[in-house]
N, CA and C of each residue as an Amber inpcrd file, in Angstrom:
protein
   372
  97.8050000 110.7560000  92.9900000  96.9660000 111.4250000  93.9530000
  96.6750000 110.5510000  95.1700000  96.9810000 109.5790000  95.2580000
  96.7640000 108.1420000  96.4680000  97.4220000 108.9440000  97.5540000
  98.5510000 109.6210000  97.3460000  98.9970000 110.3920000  98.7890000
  98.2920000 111.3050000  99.4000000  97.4840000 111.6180000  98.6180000
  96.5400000 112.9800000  99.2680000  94.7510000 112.1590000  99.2840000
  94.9180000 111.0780000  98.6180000  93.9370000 110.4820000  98.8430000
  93.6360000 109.5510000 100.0790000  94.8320000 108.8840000 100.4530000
  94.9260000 108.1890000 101.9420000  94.8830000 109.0640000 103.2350000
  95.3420000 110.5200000 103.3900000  95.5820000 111.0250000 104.4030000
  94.1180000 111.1660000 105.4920000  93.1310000 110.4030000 104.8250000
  91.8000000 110.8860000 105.3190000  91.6280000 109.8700000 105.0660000
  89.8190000 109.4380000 105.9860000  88.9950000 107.9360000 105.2440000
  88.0160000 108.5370000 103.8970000  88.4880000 109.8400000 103.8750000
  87.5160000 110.1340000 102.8980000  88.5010000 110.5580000 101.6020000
  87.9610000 109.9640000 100.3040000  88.2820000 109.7200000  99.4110000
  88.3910000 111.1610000  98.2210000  87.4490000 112.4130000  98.5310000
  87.4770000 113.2340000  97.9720000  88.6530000 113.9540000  97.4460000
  89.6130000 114.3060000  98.2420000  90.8350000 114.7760000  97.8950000
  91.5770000 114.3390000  96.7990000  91.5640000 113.0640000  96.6020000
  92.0420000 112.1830000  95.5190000  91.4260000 112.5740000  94.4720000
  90.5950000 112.8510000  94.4610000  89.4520000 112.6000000  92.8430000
  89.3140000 113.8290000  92.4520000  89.8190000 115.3190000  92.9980000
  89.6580000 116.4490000  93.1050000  90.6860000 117.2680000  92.5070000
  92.1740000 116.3970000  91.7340000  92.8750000 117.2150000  91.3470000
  92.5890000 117.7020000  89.7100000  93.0260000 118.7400000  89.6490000
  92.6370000 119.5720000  87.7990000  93.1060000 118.4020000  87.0400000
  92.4850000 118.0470000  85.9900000  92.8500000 116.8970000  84.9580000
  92.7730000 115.7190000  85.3400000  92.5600000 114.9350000  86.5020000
  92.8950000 113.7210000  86.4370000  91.4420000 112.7700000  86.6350000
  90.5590000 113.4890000  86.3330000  89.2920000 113.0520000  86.4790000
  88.7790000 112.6970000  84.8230000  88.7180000 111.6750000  85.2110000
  87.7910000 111.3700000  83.1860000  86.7150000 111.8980000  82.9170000
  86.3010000 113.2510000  82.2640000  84.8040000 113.2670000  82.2150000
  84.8360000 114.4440000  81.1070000  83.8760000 114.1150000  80.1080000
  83.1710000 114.6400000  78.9260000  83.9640000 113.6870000  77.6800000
  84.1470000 115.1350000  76.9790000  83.3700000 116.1190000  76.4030000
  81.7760000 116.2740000  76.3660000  81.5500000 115.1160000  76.8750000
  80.0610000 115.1500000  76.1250000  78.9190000 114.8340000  77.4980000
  78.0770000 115.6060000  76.9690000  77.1750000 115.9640000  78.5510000
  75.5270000 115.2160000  77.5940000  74.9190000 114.0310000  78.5840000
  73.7870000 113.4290000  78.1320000  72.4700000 113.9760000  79.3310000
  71.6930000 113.8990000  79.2380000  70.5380000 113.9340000  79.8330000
  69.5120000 112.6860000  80.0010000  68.7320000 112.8040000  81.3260000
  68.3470000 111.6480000  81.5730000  67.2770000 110.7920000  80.5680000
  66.6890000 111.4280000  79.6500000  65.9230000 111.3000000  78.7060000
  66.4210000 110.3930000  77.9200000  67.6430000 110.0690000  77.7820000
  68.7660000 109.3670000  76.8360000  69.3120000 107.9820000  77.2290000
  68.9600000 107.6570000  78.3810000  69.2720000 106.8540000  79.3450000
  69.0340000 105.5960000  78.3780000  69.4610000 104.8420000  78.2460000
  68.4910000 103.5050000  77.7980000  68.2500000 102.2110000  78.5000000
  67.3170000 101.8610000  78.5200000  66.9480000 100.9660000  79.8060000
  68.0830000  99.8780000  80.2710000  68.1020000 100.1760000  81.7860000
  69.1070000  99.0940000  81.6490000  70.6820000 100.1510000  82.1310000
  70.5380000 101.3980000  81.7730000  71.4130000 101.7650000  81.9470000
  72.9140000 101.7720000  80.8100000  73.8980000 102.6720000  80.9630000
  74.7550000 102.5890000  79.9690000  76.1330000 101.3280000  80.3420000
  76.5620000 100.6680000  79.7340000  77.8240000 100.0360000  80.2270000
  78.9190000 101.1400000  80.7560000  79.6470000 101.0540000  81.3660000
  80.9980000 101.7760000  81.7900000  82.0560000 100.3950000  82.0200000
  83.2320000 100.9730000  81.3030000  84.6690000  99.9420000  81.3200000
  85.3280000 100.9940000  81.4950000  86.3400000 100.6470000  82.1780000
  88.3080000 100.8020000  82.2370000  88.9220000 100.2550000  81.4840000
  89.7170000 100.4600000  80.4360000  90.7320000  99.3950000  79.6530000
  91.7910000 100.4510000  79.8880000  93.0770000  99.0150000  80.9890000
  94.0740000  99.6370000  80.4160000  95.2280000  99.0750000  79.8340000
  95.9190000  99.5460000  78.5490000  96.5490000  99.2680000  77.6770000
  95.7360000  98.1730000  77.1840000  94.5650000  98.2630000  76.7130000
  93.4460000  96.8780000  76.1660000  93.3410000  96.2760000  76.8860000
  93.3760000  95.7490000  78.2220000  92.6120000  94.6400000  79.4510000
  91.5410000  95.9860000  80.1190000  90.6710000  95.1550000  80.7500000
  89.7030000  95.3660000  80.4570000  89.9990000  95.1210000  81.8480000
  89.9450000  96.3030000  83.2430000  90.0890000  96.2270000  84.6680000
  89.1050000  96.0320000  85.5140000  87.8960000  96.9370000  84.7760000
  86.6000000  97.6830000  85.4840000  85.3120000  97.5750000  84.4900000
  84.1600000  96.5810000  84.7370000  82.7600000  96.8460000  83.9610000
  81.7470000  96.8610000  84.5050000  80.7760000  97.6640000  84.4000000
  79.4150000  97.1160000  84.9540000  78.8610000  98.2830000  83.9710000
  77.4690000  98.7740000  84.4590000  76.4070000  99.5150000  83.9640000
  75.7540000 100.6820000  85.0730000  75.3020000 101.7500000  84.7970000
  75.2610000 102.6800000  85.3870000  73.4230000 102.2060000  86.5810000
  72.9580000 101.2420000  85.5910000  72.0560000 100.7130000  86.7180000
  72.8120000  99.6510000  87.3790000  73.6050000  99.7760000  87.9420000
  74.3110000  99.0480000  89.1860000  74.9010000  99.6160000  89.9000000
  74.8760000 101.1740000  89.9910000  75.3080000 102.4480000  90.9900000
  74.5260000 101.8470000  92.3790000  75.2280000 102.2550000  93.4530000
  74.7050000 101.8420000  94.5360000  73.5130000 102.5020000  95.2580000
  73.8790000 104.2290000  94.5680000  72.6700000 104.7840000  94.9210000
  72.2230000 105.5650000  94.1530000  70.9160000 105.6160000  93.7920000
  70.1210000 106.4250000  92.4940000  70.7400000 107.9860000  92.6730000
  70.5090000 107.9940000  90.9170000  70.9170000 109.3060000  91.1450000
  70.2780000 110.1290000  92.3310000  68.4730000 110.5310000  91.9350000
  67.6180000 110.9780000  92.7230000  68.5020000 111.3770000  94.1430000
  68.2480000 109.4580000  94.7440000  69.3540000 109.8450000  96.3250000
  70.5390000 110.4660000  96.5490000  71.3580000 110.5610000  95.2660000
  72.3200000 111.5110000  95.1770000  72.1480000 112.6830000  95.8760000
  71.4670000 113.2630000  94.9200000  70.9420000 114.4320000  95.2150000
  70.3260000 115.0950000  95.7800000  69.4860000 114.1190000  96.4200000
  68.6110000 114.6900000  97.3840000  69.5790000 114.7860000  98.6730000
  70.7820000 113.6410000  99.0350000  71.1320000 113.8170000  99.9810000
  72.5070000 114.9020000 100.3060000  72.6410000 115.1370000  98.4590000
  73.9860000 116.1800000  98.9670000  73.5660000 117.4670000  98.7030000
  72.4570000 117.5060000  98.6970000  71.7500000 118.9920000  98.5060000
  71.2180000 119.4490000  99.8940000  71.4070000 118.2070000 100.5640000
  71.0060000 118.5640000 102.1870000  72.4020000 119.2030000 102.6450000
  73.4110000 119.1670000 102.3330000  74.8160000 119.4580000 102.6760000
  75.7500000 120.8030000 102.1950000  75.6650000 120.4930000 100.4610000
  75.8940000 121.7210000  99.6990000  74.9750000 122.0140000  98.6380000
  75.3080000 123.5140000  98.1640000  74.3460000 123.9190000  97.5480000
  74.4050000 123.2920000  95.9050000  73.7440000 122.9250000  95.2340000
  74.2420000 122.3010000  93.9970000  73.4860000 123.1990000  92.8410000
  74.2450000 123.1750000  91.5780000  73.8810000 124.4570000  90.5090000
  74.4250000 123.3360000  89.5970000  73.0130000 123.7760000  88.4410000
  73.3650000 123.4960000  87.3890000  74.7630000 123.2610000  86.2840000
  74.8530000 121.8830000  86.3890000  76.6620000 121.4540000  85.7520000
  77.4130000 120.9870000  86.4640000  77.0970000 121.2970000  87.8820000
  77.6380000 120.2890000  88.9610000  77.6880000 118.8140000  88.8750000
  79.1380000 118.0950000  89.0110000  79.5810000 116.8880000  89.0520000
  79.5310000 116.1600000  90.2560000  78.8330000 114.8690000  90.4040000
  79.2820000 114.2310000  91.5600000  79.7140000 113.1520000  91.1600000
  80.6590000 112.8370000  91.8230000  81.6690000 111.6050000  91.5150000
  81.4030000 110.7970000  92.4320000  80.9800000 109.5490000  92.0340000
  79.9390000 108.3720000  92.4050000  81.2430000 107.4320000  92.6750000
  82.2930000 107.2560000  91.8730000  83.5260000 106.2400000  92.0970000
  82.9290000 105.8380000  91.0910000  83.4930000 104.2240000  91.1680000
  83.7170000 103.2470000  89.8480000  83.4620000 101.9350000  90.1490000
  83.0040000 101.1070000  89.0850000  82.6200000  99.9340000  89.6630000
  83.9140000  99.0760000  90.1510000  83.8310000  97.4470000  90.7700000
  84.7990000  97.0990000  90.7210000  86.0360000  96.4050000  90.3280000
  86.9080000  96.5430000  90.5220000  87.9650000  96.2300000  89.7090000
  89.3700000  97.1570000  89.7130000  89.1510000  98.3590000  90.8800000
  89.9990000  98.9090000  91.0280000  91.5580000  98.6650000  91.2840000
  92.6330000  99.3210000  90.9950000  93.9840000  98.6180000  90.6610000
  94.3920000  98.4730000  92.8960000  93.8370000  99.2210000  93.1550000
  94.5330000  99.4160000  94.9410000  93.6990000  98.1430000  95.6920000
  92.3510000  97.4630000  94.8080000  91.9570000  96.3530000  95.6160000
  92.0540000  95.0000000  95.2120000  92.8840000  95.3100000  94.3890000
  93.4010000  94.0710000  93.7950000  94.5600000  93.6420000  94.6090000
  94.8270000  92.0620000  94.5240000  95.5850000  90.8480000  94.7180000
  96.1130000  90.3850000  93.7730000  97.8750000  90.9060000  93.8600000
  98.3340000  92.1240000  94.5300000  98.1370000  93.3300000  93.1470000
  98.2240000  94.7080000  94.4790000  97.9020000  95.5240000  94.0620000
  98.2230000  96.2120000  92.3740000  97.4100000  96.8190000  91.6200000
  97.8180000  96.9780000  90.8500000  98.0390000  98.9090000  90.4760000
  98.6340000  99.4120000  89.7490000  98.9840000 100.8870000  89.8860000
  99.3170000 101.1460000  88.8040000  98.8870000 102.6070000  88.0380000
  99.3980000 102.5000000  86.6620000 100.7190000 102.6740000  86.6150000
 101.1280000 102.8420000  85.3240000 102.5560000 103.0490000  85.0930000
 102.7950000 103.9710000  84.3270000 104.1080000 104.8550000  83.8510000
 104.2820000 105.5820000  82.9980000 104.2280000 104.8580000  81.4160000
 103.6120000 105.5770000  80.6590000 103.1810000 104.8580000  79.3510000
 102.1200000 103.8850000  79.0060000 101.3510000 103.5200000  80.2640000
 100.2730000 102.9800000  80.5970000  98.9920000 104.0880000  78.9780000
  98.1420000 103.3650000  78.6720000  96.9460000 104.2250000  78.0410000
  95.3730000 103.4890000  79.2000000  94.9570000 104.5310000  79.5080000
  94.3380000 104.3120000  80.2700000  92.8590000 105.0970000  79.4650000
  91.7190000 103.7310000  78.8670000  90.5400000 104.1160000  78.1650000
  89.4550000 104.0830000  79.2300000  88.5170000 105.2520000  79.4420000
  87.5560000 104.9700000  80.3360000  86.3400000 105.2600000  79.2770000
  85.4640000 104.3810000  79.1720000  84.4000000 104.2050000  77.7700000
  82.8310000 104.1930000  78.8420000  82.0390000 104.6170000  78.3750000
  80.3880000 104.6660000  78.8690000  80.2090000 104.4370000  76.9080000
  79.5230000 103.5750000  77.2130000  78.6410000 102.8990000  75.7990000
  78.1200000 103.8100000  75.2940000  77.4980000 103.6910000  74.2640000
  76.9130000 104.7330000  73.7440000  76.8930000 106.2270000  73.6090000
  77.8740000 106.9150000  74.5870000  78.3040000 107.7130000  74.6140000
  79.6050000 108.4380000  74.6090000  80.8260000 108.0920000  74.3710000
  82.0700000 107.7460000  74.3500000  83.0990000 107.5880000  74.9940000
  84.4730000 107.6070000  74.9340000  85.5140000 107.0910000  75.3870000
  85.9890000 108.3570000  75.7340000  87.0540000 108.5480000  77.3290000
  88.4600000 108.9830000  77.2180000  89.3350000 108.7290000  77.2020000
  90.2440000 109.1970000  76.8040000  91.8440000 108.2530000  76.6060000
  92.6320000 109.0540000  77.3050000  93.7440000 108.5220000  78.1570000
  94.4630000 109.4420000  78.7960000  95.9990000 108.3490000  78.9440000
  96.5980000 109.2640000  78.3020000  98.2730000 108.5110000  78.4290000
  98.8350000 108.7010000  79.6360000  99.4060000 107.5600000  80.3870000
 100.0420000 107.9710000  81.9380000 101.2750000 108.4760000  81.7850000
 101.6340000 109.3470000  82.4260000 103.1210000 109.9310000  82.5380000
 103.6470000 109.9610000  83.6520000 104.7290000 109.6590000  84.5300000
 105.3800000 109.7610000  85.4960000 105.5860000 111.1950000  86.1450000
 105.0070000 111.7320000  87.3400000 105.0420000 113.0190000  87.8480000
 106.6860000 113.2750000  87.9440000 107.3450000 114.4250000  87.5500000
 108.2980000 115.0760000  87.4470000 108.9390000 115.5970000  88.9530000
 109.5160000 114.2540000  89.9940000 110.1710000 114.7260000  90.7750000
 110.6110000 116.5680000  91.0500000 109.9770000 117.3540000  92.6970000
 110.2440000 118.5940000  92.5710000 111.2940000 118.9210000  93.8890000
């Protein structure tokens, strides 16, 4: 998705295609939070790319929301995609990019893991 993600300075397009976004099964509420926030990692094929904790988001949820509710309308179940901490493979020296056969684990502590096997897009 980096091709449809570069064509702009804005990053949305990228993060917007069906499937390629890590998220659920499992939906928590803020009540659940535990102080401190949850860990979030990247492992891929077991190295460990990307860590921090969800209290190290740059901007509270709250401001999230307050500021994209000034923009669009937001409904219950709505996702906003905050990005990731750092360690990303495109700001790395030198760059890094998955590969086909790559396993790519994205884990939040206490709440669980996705796993997603990389596959090489099928020339059209």
């Amino acid at each position: 998705m980096r091709d449809f993600q570069y064509r702009t300075k804005q990053f949305l397009q990228g993060k917007t295609f069906e499937r390629s976004t890590p998220l659920g099964p499992w939906l928590v509420t803020p009540d659940e939070l535990p102080e401190g926030g949850w860990e979030v990692s990247t492992e891929i094929d077991g190295e460990t790319m990307q860590r921090s904790t969800t209290a190290e988001l740059v901007f509270t949820p709250v401001d999230l929301v307050v500021y994209l509710s000034a923009i669009v309308t937001l409904n219950p179940g709505d996702v906003i995609a905050t990005g990731t901490p750092g360690g990303v493979g495109h700001a790395r020296t030198p760059p890094r990019y998955l590969k086909d056969g790559n396993v790519l684990v994205t884990t939040v502590a206490g709440v669980g893991e996705c796993r997603n096997l990389c596959r090489l897009e099928e020339e059209r």
